[in-house]
Each structure stands twice: as structure tokens, then as C-alpha cells.
N, C-alpha and C positions, 0 to 999 in steps of 0.2 A: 844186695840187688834183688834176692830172694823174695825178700820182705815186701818190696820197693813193687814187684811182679804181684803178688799176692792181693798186697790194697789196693792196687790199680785193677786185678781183677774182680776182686769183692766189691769196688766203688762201681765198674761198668754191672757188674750183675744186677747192684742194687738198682741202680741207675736203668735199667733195662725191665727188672722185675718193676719197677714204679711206673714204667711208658706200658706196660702190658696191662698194669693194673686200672689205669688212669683211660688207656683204649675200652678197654671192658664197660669202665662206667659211661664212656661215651657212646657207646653201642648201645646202652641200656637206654640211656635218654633218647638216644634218636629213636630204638624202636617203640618208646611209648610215646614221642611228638607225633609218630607216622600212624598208628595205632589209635590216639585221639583228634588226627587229623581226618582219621578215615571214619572214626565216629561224628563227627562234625560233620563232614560231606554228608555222611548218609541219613544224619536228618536233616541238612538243607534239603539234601532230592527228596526226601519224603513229606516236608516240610510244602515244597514247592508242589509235588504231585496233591495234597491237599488243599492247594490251595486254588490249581486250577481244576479240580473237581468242586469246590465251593463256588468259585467265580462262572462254570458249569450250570450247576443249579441255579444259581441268581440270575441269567438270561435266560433260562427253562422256565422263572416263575416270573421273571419280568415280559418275557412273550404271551406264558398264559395270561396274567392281568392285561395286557392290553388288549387280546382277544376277548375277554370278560369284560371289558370296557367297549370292545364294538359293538357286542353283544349287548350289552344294555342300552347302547346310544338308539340300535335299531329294533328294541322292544320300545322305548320311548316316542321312535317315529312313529312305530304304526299303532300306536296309544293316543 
């Protein structure tokens, strides 16, 4: 019965030390998913803050040209 006690407890330890082992690596993978999840977000928002700073500019320099273009329409008139 001894014996019977023994492997039943050496099978639960192993059994136990394998769920602790196998936790551990699971921990590891989520905290590097969460960790290149959070690098991914933070160049989409940097990605997006560049781009509406670009989109910025290009109605700044699409405003100036059509003022550059009224500007010529009425050096033209009074020519």
C-alpha cells in the first residue's frame, strides 16, 4: 500500500510540477503577445499622428496655391 501511496504521490507531483511548468510558458507568451501588441498600437497612433500632420500640410499648401492662383487671376485683370 506503501508503494501504491508513493507513485500516486510522485505521479500527482509530476503531474503538478508539468501544470506549473506549462503555466510559466504560458505567461511568457501572453506577456510578449501584450508587449508586441502594445508595440503595434504605438506605432499605429504614431503612424496616424503622422499622418494627420501630412494631411495638415497638404490643405496649408493647397490653401496657399489657390491664394497664389487668385493672386495671379487679378494681376492678370488688371494687365
Amino acid at each position: 500500500m506503501d508503494d501504491f501511496m508513493n507513485e500516486l504521490g510522485r505521479i500527482v507531483g509530476m503531474t503538478l510540477r508539468d501544470n506549473a511548468e506549462a503555466i510559466k510558458a504560458t505567461q511568457k507568451t501572453v506577456y510578449k503577445v501584450a508587449f508586441l501588441l502594445g508595440g503595434m498600437l504605438y506605432l499605429l497612433h504614431d503612424t496616424r499622428k503622422r499622418q494627420s500632420a501630412l494631411r495638415d500640410r497638404v490643405y496649408a499648401l493647397e490653401k496657399k496655391a489657390k491664394e497664389f492662383d487668385q493672386a495671379l487671376e487679378y494681376t492678370e485683370e488688371d494687365a
